[in-house]
TORTILUM-347486 format. One record per atom (N, C-alpha, C): z, y, x negated; residue number from 1. Coordinates in steps of 0.1 Angstrom, whole numbers, plus 5000, padded with zeros to 4 digits. Example, Ala and Ser with C-alpha at 12.3 -4.5 7.8 and 13.67 -1.06 7.14 Angstrom:
REM residues 2
<<5078, 4943, 4868>, 1>
<<5078, 4955, 4877>, 1>
<<5078, 4967, 4868>, 1>
<<5071, 4978, 4872>, 2>
<<5071, 4989, 4863>, 2>
<<5079, 5000, 4871>, 2>
//
This chain:
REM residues 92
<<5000, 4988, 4991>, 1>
<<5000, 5000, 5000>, 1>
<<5000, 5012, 4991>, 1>
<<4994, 5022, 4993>, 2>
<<4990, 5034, 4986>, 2>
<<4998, 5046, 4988>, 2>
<<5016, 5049, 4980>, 3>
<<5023, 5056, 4990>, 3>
<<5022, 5068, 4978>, 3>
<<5021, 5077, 4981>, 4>
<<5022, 5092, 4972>, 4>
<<5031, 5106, 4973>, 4>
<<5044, 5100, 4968>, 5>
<<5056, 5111, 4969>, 5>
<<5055, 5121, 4961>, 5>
<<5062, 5130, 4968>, 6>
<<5068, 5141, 4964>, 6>
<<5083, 5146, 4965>, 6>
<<5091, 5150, 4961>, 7>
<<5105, 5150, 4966>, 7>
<<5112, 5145, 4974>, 7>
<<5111, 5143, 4989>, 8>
<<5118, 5139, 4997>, 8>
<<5102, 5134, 5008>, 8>
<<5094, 5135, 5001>, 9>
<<5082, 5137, 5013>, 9>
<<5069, 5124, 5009>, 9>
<<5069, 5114, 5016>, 10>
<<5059, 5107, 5009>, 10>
<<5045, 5104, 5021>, 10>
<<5036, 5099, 5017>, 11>
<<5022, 5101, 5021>, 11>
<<5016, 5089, 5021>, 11>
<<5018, 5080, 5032>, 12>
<<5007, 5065, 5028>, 12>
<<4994, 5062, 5037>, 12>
<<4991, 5058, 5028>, 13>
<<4979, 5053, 5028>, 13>
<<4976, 5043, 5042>, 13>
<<4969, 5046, 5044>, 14>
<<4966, 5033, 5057>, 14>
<<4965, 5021, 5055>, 14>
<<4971, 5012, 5058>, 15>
<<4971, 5002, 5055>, 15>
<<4976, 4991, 5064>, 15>
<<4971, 4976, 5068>, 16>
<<4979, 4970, 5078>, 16>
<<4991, 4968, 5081>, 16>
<<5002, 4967, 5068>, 17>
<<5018, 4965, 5070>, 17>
<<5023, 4982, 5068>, 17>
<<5015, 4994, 5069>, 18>
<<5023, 5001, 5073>, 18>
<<5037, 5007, 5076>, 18>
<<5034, 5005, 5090>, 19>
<<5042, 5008, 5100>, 19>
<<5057, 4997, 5096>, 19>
<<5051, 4988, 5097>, 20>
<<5060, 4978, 5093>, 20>
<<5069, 4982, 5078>, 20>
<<5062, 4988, 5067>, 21>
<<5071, 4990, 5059>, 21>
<<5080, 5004, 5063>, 21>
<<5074, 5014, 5068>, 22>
<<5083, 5023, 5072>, 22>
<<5092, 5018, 5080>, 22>
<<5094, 5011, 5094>, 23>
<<5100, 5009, 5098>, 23>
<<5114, 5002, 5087>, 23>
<<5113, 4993, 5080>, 24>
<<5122, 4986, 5072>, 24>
<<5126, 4994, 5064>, 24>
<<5118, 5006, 5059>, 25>
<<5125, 5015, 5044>, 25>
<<5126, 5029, 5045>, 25>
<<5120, 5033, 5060>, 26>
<<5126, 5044, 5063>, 26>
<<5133, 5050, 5070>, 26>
<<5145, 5065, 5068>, 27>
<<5155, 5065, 5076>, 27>
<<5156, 5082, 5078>, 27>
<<5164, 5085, 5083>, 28>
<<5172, 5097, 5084>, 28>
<<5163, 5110, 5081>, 28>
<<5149, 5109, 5089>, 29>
<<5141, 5120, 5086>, 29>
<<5130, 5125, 5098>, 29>
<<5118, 5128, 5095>, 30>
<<5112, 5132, 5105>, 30>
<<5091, 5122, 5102>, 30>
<<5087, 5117, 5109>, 31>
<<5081, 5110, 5109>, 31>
<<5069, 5111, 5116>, 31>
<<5059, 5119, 5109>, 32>
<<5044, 5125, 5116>, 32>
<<5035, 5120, 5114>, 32>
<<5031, 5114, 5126>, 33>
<<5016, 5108, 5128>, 33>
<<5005, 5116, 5133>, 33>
<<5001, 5122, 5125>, 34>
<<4990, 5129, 5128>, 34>
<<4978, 5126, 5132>, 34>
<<4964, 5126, 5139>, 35>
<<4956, 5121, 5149>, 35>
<<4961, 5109, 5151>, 35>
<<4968, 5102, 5157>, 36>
<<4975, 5087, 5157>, 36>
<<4962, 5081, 5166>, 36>
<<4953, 5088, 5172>, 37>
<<4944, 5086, 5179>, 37>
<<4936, 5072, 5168>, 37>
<<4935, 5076, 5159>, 38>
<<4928, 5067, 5147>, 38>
<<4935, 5053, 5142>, 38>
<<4948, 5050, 5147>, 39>
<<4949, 5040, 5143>, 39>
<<4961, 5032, 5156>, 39>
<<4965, 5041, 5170>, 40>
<<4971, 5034, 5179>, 40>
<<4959, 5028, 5184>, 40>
<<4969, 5016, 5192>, 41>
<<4959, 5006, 5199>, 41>
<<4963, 5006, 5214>, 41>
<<4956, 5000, 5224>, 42>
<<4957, 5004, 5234>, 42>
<<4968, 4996, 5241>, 42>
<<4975, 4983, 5233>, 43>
<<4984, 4975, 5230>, 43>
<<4992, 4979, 5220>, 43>
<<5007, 4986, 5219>, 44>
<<5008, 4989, 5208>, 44>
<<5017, 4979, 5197>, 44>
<<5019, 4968, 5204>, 45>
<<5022, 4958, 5202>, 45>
<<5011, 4943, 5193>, 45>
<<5000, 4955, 5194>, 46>
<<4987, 4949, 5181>, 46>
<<4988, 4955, 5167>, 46>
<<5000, 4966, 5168>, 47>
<<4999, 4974, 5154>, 47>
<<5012, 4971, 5152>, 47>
<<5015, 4960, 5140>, 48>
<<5027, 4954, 5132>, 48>
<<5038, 4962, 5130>, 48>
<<5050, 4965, 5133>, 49>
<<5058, 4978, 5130>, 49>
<<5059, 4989, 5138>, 49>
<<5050, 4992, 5145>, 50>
<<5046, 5006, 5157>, 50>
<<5058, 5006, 5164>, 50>
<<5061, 4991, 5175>, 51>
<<5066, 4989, 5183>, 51>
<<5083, 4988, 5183>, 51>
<<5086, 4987, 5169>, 52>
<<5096, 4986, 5163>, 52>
<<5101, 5001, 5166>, 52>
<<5093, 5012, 5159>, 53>
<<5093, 5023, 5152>, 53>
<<5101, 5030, 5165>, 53>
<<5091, 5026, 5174>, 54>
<<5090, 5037, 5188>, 54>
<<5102, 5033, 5195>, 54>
<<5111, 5017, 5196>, 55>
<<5116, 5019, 5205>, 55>
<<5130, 5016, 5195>, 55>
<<5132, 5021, 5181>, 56>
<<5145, 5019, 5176>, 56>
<<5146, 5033, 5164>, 56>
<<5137, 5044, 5169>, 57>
<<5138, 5058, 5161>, 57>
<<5152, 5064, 5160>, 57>
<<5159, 5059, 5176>, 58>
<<5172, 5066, 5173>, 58>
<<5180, 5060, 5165>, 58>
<<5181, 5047, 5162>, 59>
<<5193, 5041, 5153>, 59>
<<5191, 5043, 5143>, 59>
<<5178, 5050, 5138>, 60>
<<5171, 5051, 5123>, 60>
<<5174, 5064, 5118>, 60>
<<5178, 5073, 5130>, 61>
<<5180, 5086, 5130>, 61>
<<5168, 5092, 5127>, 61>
<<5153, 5087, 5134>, 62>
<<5143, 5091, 5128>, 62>
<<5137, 5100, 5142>, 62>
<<5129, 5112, 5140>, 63>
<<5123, 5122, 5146>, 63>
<<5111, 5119, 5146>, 63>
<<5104, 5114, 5156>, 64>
<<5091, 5105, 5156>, 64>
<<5078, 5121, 5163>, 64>
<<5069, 5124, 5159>, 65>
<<5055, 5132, 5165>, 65>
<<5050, 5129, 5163>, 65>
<<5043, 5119, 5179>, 66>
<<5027, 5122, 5174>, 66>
<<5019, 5132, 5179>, 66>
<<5008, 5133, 5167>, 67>
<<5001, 5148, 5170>, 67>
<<4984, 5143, 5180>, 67>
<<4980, 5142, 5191>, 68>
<<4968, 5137, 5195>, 68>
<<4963, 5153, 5200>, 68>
<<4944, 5156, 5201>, 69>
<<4935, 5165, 5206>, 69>
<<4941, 5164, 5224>, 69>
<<4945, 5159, 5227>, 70>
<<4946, 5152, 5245>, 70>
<<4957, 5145, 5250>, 70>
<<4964, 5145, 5260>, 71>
<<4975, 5132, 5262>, 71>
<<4966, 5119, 5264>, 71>
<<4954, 5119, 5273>, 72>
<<4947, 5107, 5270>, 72>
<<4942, 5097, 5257>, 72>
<<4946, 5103, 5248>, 73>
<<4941, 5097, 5234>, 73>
<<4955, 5090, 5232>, 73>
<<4965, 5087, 5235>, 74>
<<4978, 5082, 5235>, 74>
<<4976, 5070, 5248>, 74>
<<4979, 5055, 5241>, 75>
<<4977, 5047, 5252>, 75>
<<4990, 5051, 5260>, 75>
<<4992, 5047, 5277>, 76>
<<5003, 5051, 5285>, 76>
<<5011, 5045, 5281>, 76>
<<5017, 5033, 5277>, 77>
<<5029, 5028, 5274>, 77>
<<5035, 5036, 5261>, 77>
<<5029, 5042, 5254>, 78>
<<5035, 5056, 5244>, 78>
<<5046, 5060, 5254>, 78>
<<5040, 5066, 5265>, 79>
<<5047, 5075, 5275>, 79>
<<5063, 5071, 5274>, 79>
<<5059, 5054, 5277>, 80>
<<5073, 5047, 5285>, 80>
<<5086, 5049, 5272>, 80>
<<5084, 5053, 5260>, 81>
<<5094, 5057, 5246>, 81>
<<5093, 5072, 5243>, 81>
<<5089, 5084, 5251>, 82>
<<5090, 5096, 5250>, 82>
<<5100, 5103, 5255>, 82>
<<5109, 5110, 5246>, 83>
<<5122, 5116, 5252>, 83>
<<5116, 5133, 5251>, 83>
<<5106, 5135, 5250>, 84>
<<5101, 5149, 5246>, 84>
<<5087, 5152, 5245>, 84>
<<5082, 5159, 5254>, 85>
<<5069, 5163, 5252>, 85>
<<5063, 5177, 5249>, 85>
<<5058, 5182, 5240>, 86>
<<5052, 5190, 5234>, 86>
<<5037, 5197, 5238>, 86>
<<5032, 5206, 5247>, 87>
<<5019, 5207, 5249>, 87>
<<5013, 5221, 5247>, 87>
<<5008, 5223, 5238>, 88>
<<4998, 5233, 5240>, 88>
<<4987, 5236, 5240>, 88>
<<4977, 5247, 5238>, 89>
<<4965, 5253, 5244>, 89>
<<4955, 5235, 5246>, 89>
<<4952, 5232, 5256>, 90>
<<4943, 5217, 5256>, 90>
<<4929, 5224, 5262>, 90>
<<4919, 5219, 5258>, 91>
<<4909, 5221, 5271>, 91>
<<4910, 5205, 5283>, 91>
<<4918, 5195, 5279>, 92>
<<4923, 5183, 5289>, 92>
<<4932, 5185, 5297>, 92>
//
């Protein structure tokens, strides 16, 4: 896996065990998935780790965003692990 830190901030690479390694090695921070559009599935339970992430952020003390163009680009079961929604300027 291709991870590229900086201080407190690191950067990985896409890769299939991903999610799965954050989930196991990360903690006590803020955790942004930017276009997530590109790698959620419409199952999120097809992406190793995701499912972990989303429904045990609070015992991790982790601050989960994802950033999508649309709320449609988010499969709906996202919805069912959202304590907080964020919306601005959309043309959707």
């Amino acid at each position: 896996m291709g991870i590229i830190s900086w201080g407190n901030r690191k950067l990985f690479e896409k890769e299939d065990d991903t999610f799965e390694h954050i989930f196991q090695n990360y903690h006590d921070g803020v955790l942004m998935l930017d276009d997530c559009k590109q790698y959620m599935k419409a199952n999120t339970t097809q992406v190793p780790g995701l499912t972990d992430i989303l429904i045990e952020y609070r015992h991790s003390m982790i601050d989960v965003f994802l950033v999508v163009h649309g709320p449609g680009q988010l499969p709906p079961k996202i919805w069912d692990h959202a304590s907080g929604v964020i919306v601005m300027a959309t043309a959707r």
